[in-house]
LOFI-572334 format. One record per residue (C-alpha): residue number from 0; x, y, z. Coordinates in nm, 4 decimals, decimal comma. Example, Ala and Ser with C-alpha at 12.3 -4.5 7.8 and 13.67 -1.06 7.14 Angstrom:
+-----+----------+----------+----------+
!   k !       c1 !       c2 !       c3 !
+-----+----------+----------+----------+
!   0 !   1,2300 !  -0,4500 !   0,7800 !
!   1 !   1,3670 !  -0,1060 !   0,7140 !
+-----+----------+----------+----------+
! end
This chain:
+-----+----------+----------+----------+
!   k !       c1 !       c2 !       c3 !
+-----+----------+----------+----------+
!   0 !  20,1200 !  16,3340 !   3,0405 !
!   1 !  20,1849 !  16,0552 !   3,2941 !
!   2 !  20,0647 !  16,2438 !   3,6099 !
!   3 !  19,7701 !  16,3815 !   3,4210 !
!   4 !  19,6709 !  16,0080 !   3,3662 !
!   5 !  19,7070 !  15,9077 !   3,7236 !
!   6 !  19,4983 !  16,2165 !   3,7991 !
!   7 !  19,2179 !  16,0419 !   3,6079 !
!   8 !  19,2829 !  15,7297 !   3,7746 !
!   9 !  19,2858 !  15,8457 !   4,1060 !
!  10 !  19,0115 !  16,0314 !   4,0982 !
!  11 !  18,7464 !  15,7413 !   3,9227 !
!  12 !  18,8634 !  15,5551 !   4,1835 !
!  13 !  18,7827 !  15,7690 !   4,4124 !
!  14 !  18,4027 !  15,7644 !   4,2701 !
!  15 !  18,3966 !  15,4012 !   4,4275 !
!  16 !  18,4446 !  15,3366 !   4,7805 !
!  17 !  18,3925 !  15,0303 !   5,0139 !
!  18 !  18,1545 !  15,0096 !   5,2765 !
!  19 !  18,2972 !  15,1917 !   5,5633 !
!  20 !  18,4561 !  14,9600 !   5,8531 !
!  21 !  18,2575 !  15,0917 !   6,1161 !
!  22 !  17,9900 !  14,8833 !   5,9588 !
!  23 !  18,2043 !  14,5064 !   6,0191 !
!  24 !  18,1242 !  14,2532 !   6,2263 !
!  25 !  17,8749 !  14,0352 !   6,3616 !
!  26 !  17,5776 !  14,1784 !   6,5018 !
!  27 !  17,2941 !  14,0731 !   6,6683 !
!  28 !  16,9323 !  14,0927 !   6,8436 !
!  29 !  16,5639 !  14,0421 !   6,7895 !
!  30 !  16,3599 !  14,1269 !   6,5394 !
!  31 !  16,0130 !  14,1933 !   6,5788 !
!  32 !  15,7742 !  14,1120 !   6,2990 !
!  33 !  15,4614 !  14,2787 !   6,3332 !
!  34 !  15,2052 !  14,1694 !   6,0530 !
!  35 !  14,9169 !  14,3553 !   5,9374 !
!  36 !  14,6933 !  14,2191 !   6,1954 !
!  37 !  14,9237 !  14,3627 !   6,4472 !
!  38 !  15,0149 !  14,0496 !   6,5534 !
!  39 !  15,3687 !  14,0549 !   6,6649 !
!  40 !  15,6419 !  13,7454 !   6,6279 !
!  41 !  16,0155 !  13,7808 !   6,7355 !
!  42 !  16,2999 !  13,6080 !   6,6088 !
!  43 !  16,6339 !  13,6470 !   6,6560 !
!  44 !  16,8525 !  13,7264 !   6,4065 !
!  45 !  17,2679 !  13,7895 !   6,3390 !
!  46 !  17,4321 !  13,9889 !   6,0966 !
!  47 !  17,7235 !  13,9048 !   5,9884 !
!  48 !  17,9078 !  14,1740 !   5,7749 !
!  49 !  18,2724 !  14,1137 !   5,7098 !
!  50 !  18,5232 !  14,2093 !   5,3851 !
!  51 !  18,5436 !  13,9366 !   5,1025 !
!  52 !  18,9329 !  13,8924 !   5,0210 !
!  53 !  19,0591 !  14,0855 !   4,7204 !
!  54 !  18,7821 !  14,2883 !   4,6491 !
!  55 !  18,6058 !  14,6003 !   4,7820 !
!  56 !  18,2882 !  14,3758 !   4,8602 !
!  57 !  18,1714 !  14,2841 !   5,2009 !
!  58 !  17,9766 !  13,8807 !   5,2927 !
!  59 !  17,6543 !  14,0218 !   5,4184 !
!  60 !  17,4511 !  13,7497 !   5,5524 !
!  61 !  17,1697 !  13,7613 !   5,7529 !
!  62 !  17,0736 !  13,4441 !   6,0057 !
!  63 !  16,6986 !  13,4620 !   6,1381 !
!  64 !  16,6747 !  13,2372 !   6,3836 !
!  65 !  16,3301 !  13,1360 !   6,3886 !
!  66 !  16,1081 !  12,8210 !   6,2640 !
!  67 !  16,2436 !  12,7766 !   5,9725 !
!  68 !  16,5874 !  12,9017 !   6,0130 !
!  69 !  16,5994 !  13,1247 !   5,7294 !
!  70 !  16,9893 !  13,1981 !   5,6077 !
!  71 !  17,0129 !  13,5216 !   5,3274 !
!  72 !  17,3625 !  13,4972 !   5,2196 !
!  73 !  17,4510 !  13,7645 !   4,9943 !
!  74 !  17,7589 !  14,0050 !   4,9025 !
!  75 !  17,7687 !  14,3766 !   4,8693 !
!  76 !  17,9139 !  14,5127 !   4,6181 !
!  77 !  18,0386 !  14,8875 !   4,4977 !
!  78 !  17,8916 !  15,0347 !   4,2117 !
!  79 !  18,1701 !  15,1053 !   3,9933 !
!  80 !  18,2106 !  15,4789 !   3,9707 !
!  81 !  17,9048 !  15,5791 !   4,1821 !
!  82 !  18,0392 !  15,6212 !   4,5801 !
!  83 !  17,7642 !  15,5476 !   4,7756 !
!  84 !  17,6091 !  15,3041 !   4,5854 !
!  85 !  17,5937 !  14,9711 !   4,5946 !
!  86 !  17,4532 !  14,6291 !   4,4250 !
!  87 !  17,3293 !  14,3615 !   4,6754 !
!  88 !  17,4467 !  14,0371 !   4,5117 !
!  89 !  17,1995 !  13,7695 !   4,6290 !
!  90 !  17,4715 !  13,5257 !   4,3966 !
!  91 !  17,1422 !  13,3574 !   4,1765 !
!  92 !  17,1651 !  13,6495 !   3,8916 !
!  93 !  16,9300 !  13,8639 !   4,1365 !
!  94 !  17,0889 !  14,1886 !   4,2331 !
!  95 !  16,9463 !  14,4886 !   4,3805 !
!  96 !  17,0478 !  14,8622 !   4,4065 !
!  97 !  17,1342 !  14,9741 !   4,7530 !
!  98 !  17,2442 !  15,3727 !   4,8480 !
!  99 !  17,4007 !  15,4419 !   5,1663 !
! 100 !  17,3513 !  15,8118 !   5,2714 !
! 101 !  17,4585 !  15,9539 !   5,5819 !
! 102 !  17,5017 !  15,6173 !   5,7884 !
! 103 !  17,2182 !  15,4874 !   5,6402 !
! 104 !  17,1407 !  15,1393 !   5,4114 !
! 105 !  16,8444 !  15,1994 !   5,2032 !
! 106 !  16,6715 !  14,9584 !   4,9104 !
! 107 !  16,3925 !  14,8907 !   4,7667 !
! 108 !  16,2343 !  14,6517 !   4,5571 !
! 109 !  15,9477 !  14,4298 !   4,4383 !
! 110 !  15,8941 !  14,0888 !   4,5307 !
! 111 !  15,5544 !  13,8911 !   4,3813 !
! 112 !  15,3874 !  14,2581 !   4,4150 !
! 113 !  15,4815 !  14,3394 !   4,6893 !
! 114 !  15,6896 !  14,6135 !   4,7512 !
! 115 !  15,9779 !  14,5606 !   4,9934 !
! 116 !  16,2075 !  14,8731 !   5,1827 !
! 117 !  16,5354 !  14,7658 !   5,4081 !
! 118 !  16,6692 !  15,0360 !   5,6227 !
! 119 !  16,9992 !  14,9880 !   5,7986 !
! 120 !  17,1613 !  15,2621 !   5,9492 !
! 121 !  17,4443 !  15,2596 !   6,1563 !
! 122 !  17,4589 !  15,4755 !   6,4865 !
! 123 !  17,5714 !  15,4638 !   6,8294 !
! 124 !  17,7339 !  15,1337 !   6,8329 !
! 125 !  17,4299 !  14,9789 !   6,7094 !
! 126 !  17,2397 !  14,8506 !   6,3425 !
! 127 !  16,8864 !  14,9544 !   6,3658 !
! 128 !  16,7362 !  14,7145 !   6,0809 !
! 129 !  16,4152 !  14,7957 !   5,9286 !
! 130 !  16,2229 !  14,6073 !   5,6698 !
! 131 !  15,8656 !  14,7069 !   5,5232 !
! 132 !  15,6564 !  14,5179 !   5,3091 !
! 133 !  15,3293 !  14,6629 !   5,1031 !
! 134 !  15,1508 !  14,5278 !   4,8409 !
! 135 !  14,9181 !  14,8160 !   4,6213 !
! 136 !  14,5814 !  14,9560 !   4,7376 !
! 137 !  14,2966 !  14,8051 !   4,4762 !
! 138 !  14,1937 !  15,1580 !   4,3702 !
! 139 !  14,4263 !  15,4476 !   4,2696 !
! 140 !  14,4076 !  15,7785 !   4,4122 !
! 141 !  14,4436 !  16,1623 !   4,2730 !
! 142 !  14,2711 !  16,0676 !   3,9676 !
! 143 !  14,4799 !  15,7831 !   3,8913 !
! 144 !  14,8078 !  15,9106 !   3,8698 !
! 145 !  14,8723 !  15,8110 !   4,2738 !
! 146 !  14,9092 !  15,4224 !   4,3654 !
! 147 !  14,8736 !  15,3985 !   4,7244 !
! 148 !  15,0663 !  15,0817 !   4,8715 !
! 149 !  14,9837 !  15,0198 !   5,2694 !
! 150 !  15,2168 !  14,8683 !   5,4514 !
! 151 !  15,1554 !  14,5320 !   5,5678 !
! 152 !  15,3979 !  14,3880 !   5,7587 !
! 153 !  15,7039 !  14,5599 !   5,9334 !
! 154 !  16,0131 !  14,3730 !   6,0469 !
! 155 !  16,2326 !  14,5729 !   6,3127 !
! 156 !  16,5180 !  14,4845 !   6,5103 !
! 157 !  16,8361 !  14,6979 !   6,6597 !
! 158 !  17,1510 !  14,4709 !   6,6457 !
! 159 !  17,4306 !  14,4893 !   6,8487 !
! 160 !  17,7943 !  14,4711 !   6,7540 !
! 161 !  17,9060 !  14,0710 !   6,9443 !
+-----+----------+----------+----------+
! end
């Protein structure tokens, strides 16, 4: 009965896995902002992705270094059970549902109607980091069943491992 219970163990943990190590570090570059007048703005920006002690979450904070200095200082987190998954903790009761797929970061959510898409995926030594932002068209297409939302403003930068 005993090894048929650690079976069961094993395997749900299993189900949740920590963000790969290939993905720690510090990373950085420029981003370039380029808003929906095509207007284009770089800043540069650091990514700093390390484990948090005890746990299978990792600090992920991201530094723009532009005017303001903007600092996002968040955790992410496991979804228990789901591998894969993930919950950015932004550590004010906001927290968002991230997937990773194939060396790939992806979520997406809604900010003041606007809907925002990060992209982070992880290849040849380097973070390509994509943000979108689009707020809804003012008429519906397809009859109404299709809301169209152009994108506004995209945010791009490829970060390398420091």
């Amino acid at each position: 009965m005993v090894p048929a219970l650690l079976a069961v163990i094993t395997l749900a943990a299993d189900k949740t896995a920590a963000l790969p190590a290939a993905w720690h570090g510090t990373w950085a570059g420029t981003m370039v902002v380029t808003g929906p007048t095509d207007k284009r703005t770089e800043v540069p920006v650091v990514l700093l992705i390390e484990p948090v002690k005890g746990s299978n979450a990792v600090t992920w904070k991201t530094t723009y270094d532009g005017s303001p200095k903007v600092v996002k200082d968040y955790k992410l987190v496991p979804a228990e059970g789901e591998r894969g998954r993930f919950v950015v903790d932004e550590g004010n009761g906001i927290e968002l549902a991230a997937r990773l797929v194939d060396g790939v970061m992806y979520s997406t959510f809604e900010v003041g109607g606007a809907v925002l898409t990060a992209r982070y995926e992880l290849r040849d030594k380097a973070i390509r980091m994509e943000i979108t932002s689009a707020k809804p068209a003012k008429a519906k297409t397809g009859g109404g069943q299709v809301q169209d939302h152009p994108v506004d403003v995209v945010q791009a930068a490829e970060l390398k491992k420091q």
